[in-house]
N, C-alpha and C positions, 0 to 999 in steps of 0.2 A: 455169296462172295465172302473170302475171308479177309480181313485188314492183319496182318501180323507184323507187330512192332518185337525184335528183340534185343534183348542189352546184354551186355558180356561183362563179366565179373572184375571189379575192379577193388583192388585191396590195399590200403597206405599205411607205412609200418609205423608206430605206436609214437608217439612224441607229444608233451603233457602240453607243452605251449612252441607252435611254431607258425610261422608266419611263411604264406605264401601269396603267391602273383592272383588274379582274379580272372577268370576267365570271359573272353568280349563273344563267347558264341549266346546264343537264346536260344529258345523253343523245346519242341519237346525232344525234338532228337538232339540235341546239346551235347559234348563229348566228356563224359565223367574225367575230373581227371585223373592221369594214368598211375598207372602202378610201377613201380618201380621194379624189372625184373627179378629183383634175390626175395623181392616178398610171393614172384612166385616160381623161383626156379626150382621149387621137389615138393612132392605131394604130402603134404602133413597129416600123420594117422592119426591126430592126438582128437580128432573131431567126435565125439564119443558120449553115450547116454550120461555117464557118470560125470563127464568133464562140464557139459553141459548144464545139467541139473541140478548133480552132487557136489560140484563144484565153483560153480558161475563161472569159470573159466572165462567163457566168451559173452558176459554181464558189459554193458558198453561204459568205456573209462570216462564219458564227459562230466565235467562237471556238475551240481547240484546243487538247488538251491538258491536260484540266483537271487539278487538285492542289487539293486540299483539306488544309488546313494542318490539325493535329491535335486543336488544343479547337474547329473548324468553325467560327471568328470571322471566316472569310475564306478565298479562293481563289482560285489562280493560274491564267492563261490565257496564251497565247501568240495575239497578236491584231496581224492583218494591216491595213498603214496604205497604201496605195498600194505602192511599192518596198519598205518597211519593216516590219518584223515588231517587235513588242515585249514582253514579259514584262509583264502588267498583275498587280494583285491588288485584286480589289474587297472592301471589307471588308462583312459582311452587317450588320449592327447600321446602318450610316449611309448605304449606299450610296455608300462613296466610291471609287472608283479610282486609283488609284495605280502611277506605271511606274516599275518595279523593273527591268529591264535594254534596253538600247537590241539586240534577240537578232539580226539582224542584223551590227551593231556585232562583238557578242560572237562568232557563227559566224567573222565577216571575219576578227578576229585570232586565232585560235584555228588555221583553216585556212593562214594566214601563218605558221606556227610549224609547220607539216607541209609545205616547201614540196614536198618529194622524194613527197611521198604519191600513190601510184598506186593509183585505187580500181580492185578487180579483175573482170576481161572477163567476161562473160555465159562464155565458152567457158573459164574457170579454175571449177574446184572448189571452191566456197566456200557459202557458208549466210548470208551476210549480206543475200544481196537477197533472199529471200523475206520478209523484214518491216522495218517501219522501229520504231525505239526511240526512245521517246518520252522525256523526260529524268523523274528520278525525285525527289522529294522525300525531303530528310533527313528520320530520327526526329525530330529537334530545331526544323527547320522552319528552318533556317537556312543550310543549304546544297544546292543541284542538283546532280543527278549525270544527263552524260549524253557521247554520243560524237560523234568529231568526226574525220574522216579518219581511220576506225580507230582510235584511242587512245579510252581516258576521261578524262572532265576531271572536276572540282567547280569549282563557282564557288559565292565567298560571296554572300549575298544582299544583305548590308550592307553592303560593298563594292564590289561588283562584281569580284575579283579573281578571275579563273578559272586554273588551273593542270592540267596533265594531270596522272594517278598511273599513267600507262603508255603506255610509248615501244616497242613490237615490232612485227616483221610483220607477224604475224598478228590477224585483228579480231575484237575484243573485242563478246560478245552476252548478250542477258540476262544483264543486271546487276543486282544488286540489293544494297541496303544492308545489311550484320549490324545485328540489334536493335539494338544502344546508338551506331547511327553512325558506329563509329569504324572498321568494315572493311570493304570492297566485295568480292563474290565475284562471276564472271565465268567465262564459258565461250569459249575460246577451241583452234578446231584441235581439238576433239571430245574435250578435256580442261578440268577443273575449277581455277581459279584463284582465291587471294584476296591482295588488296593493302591490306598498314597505314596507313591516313593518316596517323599521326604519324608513323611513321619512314621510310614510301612503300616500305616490304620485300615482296615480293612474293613470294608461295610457290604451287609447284603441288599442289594436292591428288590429282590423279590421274595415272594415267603408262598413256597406252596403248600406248607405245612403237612396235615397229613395226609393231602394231596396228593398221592404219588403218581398217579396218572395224568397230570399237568405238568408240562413239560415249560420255561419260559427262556427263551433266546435259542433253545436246540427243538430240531426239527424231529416228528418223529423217523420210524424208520422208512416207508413211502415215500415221503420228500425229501429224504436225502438220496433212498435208492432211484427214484424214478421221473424226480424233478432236479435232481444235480444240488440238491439247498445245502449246503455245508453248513455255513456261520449262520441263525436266524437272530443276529441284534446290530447294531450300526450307529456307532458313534454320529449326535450330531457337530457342523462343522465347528459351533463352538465351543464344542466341548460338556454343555449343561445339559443335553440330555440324551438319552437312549431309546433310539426307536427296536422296539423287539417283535416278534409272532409270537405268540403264545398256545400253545398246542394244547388240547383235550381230547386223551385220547380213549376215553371211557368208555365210548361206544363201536371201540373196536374189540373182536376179539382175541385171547391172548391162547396163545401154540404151545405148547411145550415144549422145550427142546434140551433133551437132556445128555450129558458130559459122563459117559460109563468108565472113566478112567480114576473113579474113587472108589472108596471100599462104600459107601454110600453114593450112588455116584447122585451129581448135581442137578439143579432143575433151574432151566431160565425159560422163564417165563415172556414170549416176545409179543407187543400187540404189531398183528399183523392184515389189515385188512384186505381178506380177498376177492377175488373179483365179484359184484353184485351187494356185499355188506356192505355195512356203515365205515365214515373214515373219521376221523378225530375232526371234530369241531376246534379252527382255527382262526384267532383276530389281532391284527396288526394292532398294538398300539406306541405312544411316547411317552416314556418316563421321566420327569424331568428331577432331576438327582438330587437338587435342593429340598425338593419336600416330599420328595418317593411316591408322589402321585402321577398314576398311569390316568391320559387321553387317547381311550381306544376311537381309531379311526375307522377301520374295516374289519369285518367279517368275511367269512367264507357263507355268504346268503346264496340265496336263490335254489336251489339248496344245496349244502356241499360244493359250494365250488373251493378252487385252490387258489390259496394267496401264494404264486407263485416264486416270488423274490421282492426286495424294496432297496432303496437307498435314499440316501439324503444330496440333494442338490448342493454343490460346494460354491457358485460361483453363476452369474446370470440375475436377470430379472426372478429368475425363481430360486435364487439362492434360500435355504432356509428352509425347502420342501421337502418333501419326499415325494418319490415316484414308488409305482409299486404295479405289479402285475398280477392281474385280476382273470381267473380261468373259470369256466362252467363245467362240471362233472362230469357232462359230454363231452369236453373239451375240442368244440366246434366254434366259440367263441372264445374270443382273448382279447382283453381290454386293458391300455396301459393309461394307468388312471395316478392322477395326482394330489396331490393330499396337504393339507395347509395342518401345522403342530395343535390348530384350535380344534381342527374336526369336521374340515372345509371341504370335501372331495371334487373332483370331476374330472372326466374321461379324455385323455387327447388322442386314444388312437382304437380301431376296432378291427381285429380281423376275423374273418367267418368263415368256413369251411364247412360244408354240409357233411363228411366224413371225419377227419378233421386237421385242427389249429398244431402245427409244429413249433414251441417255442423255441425261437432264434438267440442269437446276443443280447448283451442288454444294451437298454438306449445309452449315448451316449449325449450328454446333455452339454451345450456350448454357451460360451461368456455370451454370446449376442440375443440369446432365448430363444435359438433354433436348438434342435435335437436329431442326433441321425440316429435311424431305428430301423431294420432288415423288416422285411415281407416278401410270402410266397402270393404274394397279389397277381401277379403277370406271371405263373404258373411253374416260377422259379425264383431264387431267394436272390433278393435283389437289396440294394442300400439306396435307401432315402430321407430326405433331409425336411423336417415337420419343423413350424410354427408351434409357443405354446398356446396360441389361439386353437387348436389344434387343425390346423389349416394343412396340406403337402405344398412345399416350398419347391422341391427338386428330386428331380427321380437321377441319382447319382449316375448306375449301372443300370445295363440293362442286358438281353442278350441270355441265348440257351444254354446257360451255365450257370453256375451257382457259387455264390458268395457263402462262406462257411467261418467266417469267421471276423470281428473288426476288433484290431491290435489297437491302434490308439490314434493320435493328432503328428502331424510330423512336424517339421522345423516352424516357425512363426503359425503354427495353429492354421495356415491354410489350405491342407489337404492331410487325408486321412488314410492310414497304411489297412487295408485288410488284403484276405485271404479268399482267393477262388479256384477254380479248375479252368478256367476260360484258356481254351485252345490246347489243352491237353487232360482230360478228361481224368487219367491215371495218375495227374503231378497233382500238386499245388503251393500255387507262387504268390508269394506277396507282392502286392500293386499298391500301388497310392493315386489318389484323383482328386483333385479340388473340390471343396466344399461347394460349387456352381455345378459340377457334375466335368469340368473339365480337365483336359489333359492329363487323363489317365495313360500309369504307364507301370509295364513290368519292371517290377525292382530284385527279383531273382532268375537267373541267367539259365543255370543249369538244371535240366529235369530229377524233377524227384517230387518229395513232399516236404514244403520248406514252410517255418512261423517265426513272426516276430514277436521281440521283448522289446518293444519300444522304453526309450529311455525318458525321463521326465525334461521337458522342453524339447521333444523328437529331434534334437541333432544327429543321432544316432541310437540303430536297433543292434539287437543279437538275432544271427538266424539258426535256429535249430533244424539242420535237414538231413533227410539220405536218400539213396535209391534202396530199389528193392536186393541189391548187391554190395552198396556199401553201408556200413554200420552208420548211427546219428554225429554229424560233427559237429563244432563254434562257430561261428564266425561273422564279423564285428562289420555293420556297414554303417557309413553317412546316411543321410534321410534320404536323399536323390537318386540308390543303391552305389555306389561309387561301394566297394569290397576295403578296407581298411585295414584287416589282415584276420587270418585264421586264430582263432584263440584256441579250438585242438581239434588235431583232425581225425579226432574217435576212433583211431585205427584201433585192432586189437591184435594184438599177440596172438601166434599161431596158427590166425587164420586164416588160411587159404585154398586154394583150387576149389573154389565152389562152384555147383554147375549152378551153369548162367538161368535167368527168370524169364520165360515167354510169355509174351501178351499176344493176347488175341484178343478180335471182334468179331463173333460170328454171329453171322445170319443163317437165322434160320427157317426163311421162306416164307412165314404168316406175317411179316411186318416187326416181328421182336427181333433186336440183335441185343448178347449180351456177352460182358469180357469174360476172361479165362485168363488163368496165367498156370504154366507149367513148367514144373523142374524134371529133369530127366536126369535118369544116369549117367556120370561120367565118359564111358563107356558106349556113350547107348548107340547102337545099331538098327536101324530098321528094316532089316534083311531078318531080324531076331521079334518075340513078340513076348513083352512084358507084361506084367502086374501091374496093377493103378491102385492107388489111398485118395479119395477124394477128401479134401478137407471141407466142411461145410461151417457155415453158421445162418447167413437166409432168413433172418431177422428184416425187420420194415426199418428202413435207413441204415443199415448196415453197410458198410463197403469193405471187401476183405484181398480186392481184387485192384489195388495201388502199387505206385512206385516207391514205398516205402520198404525201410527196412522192418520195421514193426517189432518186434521181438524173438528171444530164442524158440518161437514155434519155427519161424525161416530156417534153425540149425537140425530142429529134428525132422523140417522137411530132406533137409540133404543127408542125413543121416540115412532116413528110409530110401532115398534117391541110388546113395551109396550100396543098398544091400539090396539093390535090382530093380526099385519101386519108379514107374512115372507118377508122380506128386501134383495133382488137379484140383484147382479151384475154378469154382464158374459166380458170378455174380448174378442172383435170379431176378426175376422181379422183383418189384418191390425197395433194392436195393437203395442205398445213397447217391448223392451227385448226380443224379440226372431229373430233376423237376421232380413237382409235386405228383403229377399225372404216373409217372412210370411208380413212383414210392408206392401212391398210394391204391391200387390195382390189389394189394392184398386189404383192401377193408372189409371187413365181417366174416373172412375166408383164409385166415391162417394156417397155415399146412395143407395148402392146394396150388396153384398157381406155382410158386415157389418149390415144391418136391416135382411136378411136372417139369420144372426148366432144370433140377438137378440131373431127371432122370433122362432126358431129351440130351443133357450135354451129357455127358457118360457114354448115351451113344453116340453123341458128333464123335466124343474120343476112342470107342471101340471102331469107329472106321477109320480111324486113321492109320499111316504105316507103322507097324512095330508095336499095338495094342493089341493084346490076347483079352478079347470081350469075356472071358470065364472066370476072369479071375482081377474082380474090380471091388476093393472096399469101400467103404467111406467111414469118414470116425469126426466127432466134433462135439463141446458140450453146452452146455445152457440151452439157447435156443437151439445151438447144432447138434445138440444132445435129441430134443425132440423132431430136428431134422432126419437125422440119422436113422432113430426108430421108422420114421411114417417110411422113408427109401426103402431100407429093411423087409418092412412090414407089406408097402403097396406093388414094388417093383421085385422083388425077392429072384426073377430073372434076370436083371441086372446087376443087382451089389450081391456078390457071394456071403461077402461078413462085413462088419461094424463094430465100432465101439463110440458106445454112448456114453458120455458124463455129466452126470446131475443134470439127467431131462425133463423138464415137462412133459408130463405124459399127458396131462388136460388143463386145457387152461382155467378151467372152475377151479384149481387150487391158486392159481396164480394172484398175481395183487391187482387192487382197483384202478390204480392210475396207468399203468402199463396196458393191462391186457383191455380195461374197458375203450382205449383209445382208438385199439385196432378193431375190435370184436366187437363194442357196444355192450352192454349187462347180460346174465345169462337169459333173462327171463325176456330180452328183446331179439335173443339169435341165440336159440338152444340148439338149432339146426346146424349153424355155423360152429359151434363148439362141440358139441358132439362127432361131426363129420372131421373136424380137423383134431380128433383127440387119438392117438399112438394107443389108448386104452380100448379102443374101439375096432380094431384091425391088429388083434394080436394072430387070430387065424392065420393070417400070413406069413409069420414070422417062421423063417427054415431053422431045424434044429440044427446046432452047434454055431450059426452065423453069429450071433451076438455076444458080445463081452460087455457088460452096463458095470458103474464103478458110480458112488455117490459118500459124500460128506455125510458122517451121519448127526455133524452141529452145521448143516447147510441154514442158513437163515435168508435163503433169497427164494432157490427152488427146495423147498421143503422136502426133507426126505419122504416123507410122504408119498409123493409123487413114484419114488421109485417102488415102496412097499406095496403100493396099489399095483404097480407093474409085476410087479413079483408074483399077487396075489392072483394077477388073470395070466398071469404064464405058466405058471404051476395047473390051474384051472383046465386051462390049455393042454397042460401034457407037452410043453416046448422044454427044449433040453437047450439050455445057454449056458455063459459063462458070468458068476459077479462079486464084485470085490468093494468094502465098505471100509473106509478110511473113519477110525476113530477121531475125534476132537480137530476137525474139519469141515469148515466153510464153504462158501461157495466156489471160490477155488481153490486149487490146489496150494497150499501154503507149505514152506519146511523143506529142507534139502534133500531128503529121508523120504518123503512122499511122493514130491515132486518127480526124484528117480522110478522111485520101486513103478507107479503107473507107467509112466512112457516104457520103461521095460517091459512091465505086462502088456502095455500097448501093441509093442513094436511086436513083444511075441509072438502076439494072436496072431498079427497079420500074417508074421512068418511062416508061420504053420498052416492058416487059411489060404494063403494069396501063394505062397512057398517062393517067400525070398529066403534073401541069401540069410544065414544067421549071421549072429554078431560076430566080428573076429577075435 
């Protein structure tokens, strides 16, 4: 049987701040609201690789950045004006907005006072360009703290007067305020810094000397790439001291990864632990600031486990603690274990997984010395509410659906806003439920993929949502969901007539049913028989197959749509949102299960009306990258061509925390890595089908990976296509790169699959 849900294209024309009515429909079929016909009475050519790419054209206008001032009377944006960026603050009570700094302005002089500033090269060793920093609100709500050619600044907000409080080398990251405002602490060079605003004195808290492989308050690259770890230090709540992780990352080894765009070209050196090696030896401790003496608490024992994240307790019987999550290298246990500043430990909660432990939210800890904290105990991720005796007090949710997210406390602290799929599988709506488990109730109306920005005292949140046909919009509710008005409703300029997004659930007769969603041509006839692009990724908790708009890959779907292409995703096994049981079906068998349900749905869509089964690609990268290859390589009667980006060709080059969680160590399933390695089934691969394309300063899936592919297809006697982007990452970064691929992309297919060309 097939379930086929479809939604029709809805488009709302561009307005920076407007307020509208709130819709009283629910559920999943909910009615978008409409479009207004002139946004779509004539077909817009301007949809186009360059405009997209080269242009950001269709980059979505919502605001950025948001700050929520501290009694939630109002909140700050950074909001794009043509050339021009500005600091708004819309107050919630009246709707009024108001421009607080001309940000632009403020970067231009700011950067004028750094004229010598040299930001440093892809091929120098530094940590600043794997994230950008978003500028931070004071305690007092009175001053910005954020960075600007390396230094940090503050700027008043009543003023506008901004001044840096550090002039060095070296660039200042994770930054954060001490509680009462008056200090900022800062990681800088893989040591721990704080700077006095009033007398702008500057002290280092840590000394790794000529320690350069001790990392203190920043995480190495692992735990940031694979555990989510951004910030590793944490003001405590009164300010005297600093809890940090402290990394040793000596017994990992270090890759080369080298910058050929100098007349000597550069060498950085990355420690990067792969799968089966050693991982940096790491232990949580507190510094208390008066006398620069650290009380380490934990270790990473037993051996190598991961100190997964910490915080300090603001408020409760256990004010004054830290919590901290505690993982085993198997990562089949997870223990969220609590920590007194003397050196006191013990454990309030344990999950176990004989495959394994997926770390969820983190706890949320309450004035009464209760704590809510998710588990996939009941075989789906559920919220429940613990004792610090470590007792379970109340199983909040329950039910075969999955909670993905907890936004904060709502109005008087007695129920708590998070995020599930419960009753529509492809959406997700923010609910709120009583701290007792009762009177749970939907707080977003219309289907899509909707998250809240809870405000401080939950009176009211921000929802960020869209369907998979309209772009992300604002807009402002009470804690009860009561809709307050629209803060913008992310339309974009130009764009229009897109064909619509299908969902489907298909079964397919063994007991698996699994979604698909497909774009067609404008055009499309099924008297007529088309070309197919499948998109993949096919990752374990991946979900690629939502009611969201997601980003401009949806525009270069319509683009291929536009030049003749049916446009197919399937969600395989393994996937996200549907319980731990469907997820975890890929364990120790990565690139099996998963390429079977790629290759299974390809043919549900070569039977259907108006699909020419001869002419089916598929293209995708990271994981989809290694997706792509095994289709390629196994089913080579099914996908005519592909285009791979920065694949995995075996997961023994991959890292420890990632791949050992699905696959286990090599030396315990060389069987399972081998059989799912794209290196091992090059035989199959049809001459001219593939197009492969790789960063060659990738620092996730190592180039490597691809030169080894190279080195058995050559081997091979295969005749392909491949294209290597200089001083490039794991993704594609650069308006200039971003284009020339999806060109070469689109090319290939054109000539494989024979759409239409460009016009």
């Amino acid at each position: 049987m097939h379930l086929r849900l479809l939604t029709t294209a809805c488009l709302i024309p561009l307005a920076a701040c407007s307020s509208t009515g709130s819709s009283s429909s629910s559920g999943a079929n909910a009615p978008q609201p409409a479009a207004p016909a002139s946004a779509r009475s004539s077909a817009e050519n301007g949809l186009t690789l360059e405009a997209i790419y080269g242009r950001d054209a269709y980059a979505s206008p919502l605001p950025t950045d948001i700050l929520w001032r501290s009694d939630g009377a109002s909140f700050l944006c950074r909001d794009e004006e043509g050339e021009r960026t500005r600091l708004l603050e819309h107050v919630v009570a009246t709707g009024e907005v108001r421009e607080l700094l001309d940000w632009t302005k403020l970067q231009d002089d700011l950067k004028s006072r750094r004229p010598d500033y040299v930001k440093p090269a892809m091929g120098d060793t530094n940590r600043t360009g794997r994230f950008s920093f978003p500028p931070l609100l004071s305690p007092a709500d009175d001053q910005l703290l954020g960075t600007v050619a390396g230094d940090l600044y503050v700027v008043d907000l009543t003023s506008g007067a901004a001044t840096f409080i550090t002039d060095s080398r070296g660039e200042e990251i994770f930054f954060q305020w001490r509680p009462d405002g008056g200090a900022v602490a800062f990681a800088r060079e893989g040591d721990l810094y704080v700077v006095d605003l009033a007398s702008g004195q500057e002290r280092r808290l840590t000394d790794r000397g000529a320690e350069t492989t001790v990392l203190n308050g920043v995480a190495d690259w692992v735990y940031e790439e694979e555990l989510a770890l951004r910030q590793s230090f944490w003001w405590s709540p009164d300010g005297g001291s600093i809890a940090y992780l402290q990394f040793d990352t000596s017994p990992i080894p270090i890759i080369p990864i080298t910058d050929e765009l100098h007349l000597v070209p550069h060498l950085e050196r990355q420690r990067y632990p792969k799968t089966g090696a050693a991982n940096s030896r790491v232990r949580l401790g507190v510094l208390e600031l008066a006398s620069r003496e650290t009380t380490w608490l934990a270790s990473g024992d037993a051996p190598e486990a991961y100190l997964v994240d910490a915080e300090w307790i603001a408020e409760g019987p256990a004010a004054g603690s830290l919590w901290y999550l505690w993982l085993n290298r198997d990562q089949t246990r997870l223990e969220l274990r609590l920590a007194e500043p003397s050196g006191s430990t013990r454990t309030l909660v344990v999950e176990e997984d004989e495959r394994w432990v997926e770390v969820g939210p983190d706890p949320l800890f309450l004035a009464d010395g209760t704590f809510l904290w998710t588990s996939e105990r009941s075989g789906w991720r559920h919220l429940y509410r613990w004792g610090l005796d470590g007792s379970r007090r109340d199983q909040l949710t329950s039910g075969e659906w999955v909670v993905s997210a907890v936004d904060g406390l709502g109005s008087g602290g007695g129920t708590v806003l998070f995020r599930s799929n419960e009753g529509a599988p492809l959406d997700t709506h923010v609910w709120s439920v009583g701290l007792d488990g009762r009177g749970k109730q939907r707080l977003t109306a219309p289907s899509g993929t909707h998250s809240a920005d809870v405000a401080p005292g939950g009176q009211t949140w921000l929802d960020t949502w869209s369907t998979a046909e309209m772009p992300p919009r604002l807009e402002l509710y009470r804690s009860n969901g009561e809709l307050v008005r629209t803060v913008d409703d992310g339309a974009i300029a130009g764009l229009a007539d897109l064909s619509p997004t299908e969902f489907e659930l298909v079964d397919f007769g063994d007991g698996t049913s699994l979604w698909t969603k497909t774009v067609r041509p404008p055009d499309f006839d099924p008297a007529r028989r088309y070309p197919v692009v499948v998109y993949v990724y096919g990752g374990p908790g991946s979900q690629l197959v939502r009611n969201s708009w997601g980003d401009v890959r949806g525009l270069y779907h319509q683009v291929l749509a536009r030049r003749g292409a049916v446009v197919f995703t399937l969600d395989n096994r393994g996937a996200g949102g549907r319980g731990a049981a469907f997820e975890r079906q890929l364990y120790r068998r990565l690139g099996s299960l998963e390429v079977e349900d790629q290759v299974r749905g390809a043919q549900w869509l070569a039977s259907q009306p108006g699909i020419d089964a001869s002419r089916i690609g598929i293209y995708g990268g990271s994981y989809g990258g290694f997706m792509t290859l095994l289709c390629l390589m196994r089913a080579p009667d099914v996908f005519r061509s592909g285009v791979a980006w920065a694949p995995v060709t075996d997961f023994r080059f991959y890292d420890t925390i990632y791949t050992e969680r699905y696959m286990d160590r090599p030396r315990d399933n060389a069987e399972g890595y081998t059989s799912g390695a794209p290196l091992e089934h090059v035989e199959g691969l049809r001459d001219g089908s593939l197009l492969l394309a790789h960063g060659l300063m990738d620092n996730n899936v190592h180039f490597q990976n691809t030169v080894e592919l190279l080195d058995a297809l050559v081997a091979a006697e295969k005749q392909f296509e491949f294209m290597a982007y200089p001083r490039t990452r794991h993704g594609i970064r650069g308006e200039a790169k971003r284009l020339h691929f999806h060109q070469i992309s689109a090319d290939f297919f054109a000539r494989t699959l024979e759409l239409s060309p460009a016009p």
